[in-house]
C-alpha positions as CSV (number, residue, x, y, z in Angstrom):
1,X,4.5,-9.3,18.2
2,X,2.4,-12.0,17.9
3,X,0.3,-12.8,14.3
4,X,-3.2,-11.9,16.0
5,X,-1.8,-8.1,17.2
6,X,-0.4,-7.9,13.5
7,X,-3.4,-8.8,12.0
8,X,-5.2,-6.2,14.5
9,X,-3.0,-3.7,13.4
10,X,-4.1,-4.4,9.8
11,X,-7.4,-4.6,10.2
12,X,-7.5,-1.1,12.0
13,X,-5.5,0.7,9.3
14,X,-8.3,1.5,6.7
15,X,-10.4,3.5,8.9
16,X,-7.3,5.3,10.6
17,X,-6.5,6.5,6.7
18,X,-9.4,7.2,6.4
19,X,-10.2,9.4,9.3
20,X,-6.5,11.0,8.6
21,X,-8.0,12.0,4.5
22,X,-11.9,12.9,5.5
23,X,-11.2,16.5,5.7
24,X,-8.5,16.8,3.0
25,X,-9.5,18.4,-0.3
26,X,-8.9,16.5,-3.8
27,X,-6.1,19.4,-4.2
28,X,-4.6,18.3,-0.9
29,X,-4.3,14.6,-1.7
30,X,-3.2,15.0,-4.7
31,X,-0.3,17.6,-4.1
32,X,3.5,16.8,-3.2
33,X,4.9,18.4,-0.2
34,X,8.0,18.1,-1.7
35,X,9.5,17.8,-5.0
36,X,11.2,14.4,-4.0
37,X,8.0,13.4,-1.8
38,X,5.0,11.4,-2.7
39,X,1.5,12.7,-2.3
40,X,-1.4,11.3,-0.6
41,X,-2.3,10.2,-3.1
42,X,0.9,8.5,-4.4
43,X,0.8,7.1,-0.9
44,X,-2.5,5.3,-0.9
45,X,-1.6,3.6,-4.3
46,X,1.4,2.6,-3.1
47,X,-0.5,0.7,0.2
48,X,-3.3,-0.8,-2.2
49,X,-0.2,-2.1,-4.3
50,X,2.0,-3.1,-1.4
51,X,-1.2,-4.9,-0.3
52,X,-2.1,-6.6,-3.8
53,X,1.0,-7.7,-5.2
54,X,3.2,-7.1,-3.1
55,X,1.6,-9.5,0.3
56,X,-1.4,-10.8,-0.7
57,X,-0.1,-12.3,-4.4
58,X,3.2,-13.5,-3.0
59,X,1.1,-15.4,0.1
60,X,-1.3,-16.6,-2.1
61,X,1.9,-18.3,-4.5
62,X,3.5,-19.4,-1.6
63,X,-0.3,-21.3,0.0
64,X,-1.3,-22.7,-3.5
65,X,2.2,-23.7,-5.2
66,X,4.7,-26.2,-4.1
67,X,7.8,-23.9,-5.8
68,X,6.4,-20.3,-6.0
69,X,7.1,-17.3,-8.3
70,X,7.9,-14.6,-5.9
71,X,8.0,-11.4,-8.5
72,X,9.9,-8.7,-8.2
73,X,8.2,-5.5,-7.1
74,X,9.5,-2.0,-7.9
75,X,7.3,0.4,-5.9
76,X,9.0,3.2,-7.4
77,X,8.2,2.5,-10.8
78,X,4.8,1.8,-10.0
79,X,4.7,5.1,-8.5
80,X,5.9,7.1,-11.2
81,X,3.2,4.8,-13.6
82,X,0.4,6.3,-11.4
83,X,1.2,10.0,-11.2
């Protein structure tokens, strides 16, 4: 896959999300299917976090600094922070 069919995939995921939550109810996004599984909710937070610190900090470290800090990112903590 090359970078510009990567970046086209990203660029395309917002308004497929979205389309996919236009007709859910607050009640729907925010309830587990399963005890064990994560809500739509849950799921959004974790993208926005995936995107913000866990791509778009580390790329920015590793474009600005000569010896970056990658740090550690523990989704399912976050997860259980945002509940």
């Amino acid at each position: 896959m090359t970078y510009k069919e990567v970046l086209a995939i990203l660029a395309s995921t917002p308004e497929k999300i979205a389309r996919e939550v236009a007709a859910m109810t607050p009640r729907d996004i925010k309830t587990r299917p399963a005890a064990k599984k994560w809500s739509v909710q849950e799921i959004l937070a974790h993208l926005a976090d995936v995107e913000e610190i866990g791509m778009r900090a580390r790329v920015a470290a590793m474009v600005d600094e000569d010896n970056p800090v990658l740090h550690l990112f523990d989704q399912e903590k976050r997860a259980v922070q945002f509940r």
